[in-house]
N, C-alpha and C positions, 0 to 999 in steps of 0.2 A: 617864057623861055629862059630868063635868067636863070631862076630857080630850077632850071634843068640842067643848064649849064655847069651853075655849083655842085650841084651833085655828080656831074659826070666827075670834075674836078676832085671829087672827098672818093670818087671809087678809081682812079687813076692813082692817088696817094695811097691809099687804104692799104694794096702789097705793100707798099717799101717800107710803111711803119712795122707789116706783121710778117715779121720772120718765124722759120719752123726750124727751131733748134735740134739740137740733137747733143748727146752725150759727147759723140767724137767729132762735133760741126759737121760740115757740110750743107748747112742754110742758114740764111743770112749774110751776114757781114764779111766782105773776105776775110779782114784780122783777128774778127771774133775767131772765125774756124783755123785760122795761121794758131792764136793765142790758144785754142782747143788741144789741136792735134802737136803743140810742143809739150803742153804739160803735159800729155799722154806718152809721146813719145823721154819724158824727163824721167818721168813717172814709172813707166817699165824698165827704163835704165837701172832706176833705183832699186826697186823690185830685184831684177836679177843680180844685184852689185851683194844685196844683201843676201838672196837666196846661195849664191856663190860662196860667200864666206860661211853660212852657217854650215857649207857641204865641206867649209876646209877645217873647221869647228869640229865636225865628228870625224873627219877622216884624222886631224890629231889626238882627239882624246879616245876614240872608241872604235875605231878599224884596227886591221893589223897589215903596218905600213912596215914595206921596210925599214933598213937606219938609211940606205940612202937615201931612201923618198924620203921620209921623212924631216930632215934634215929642209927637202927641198918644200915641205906644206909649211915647214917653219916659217922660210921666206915669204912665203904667198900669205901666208897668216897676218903675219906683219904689213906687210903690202896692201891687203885688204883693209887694217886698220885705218891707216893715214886714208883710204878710198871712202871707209863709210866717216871719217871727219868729214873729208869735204863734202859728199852728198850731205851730209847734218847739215854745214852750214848754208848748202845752198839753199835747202828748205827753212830753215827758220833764222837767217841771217836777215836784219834789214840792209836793200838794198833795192837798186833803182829800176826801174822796170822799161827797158827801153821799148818796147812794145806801144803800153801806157803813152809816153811820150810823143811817139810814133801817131798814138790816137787824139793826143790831144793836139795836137801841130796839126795834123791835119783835120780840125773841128774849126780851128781860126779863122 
């Protein structure tokens, strides 16, 4: 009977070590899928920050804008600059990852 016991023991454990992943989470870990669905949602941010400026890219050099508009894609041009620095930096800046921390505090 021991020996039955143990095993019922290794199939009681057996889910909690095998999580079913997934690209956008939703199995597993709550924080994995929190730590999932932000860089997705980070991710898209970026995406459209830059898809946005490359529309303000051609709407200056290759549409035909008026001078007042114009004038106004100027602003937004430059505006979008200082935007895609900081998405830069927040991708390939070292910097601390409170999540991370988050997981490791709670592992102690």
């Amino acid at each position: 009977m021991a020996g039955k016991d143990t095993h019922n023991l290794k199939l009681e454990s057996a889910p909690d070590e095998e999580h079913h992943k997934t690209l956008f989470g939703g199995g597993g870990d709550p924080l994995e899928n929190r730590k999932l669905l932000n860089f997705w949602a980070r991710f898209i941010i970026s995406v459209a920050n830059a898809v946005t400026f490359l529309i303000l890219l051609y709407l200056l050099f290759y549409a035909e804008v008026q001078e007042a508009s114009r004038d106004l894609v100027n602003i937004l041009v430059g505006t979008y600059v200082a935007i895609l620095v900081k998405i830069t930096d927040y991708w390939f800046k070292d910097k601390r990852d409170q999540e991370h921390e988050e997981h490791m505090n709670g592992k102690t």
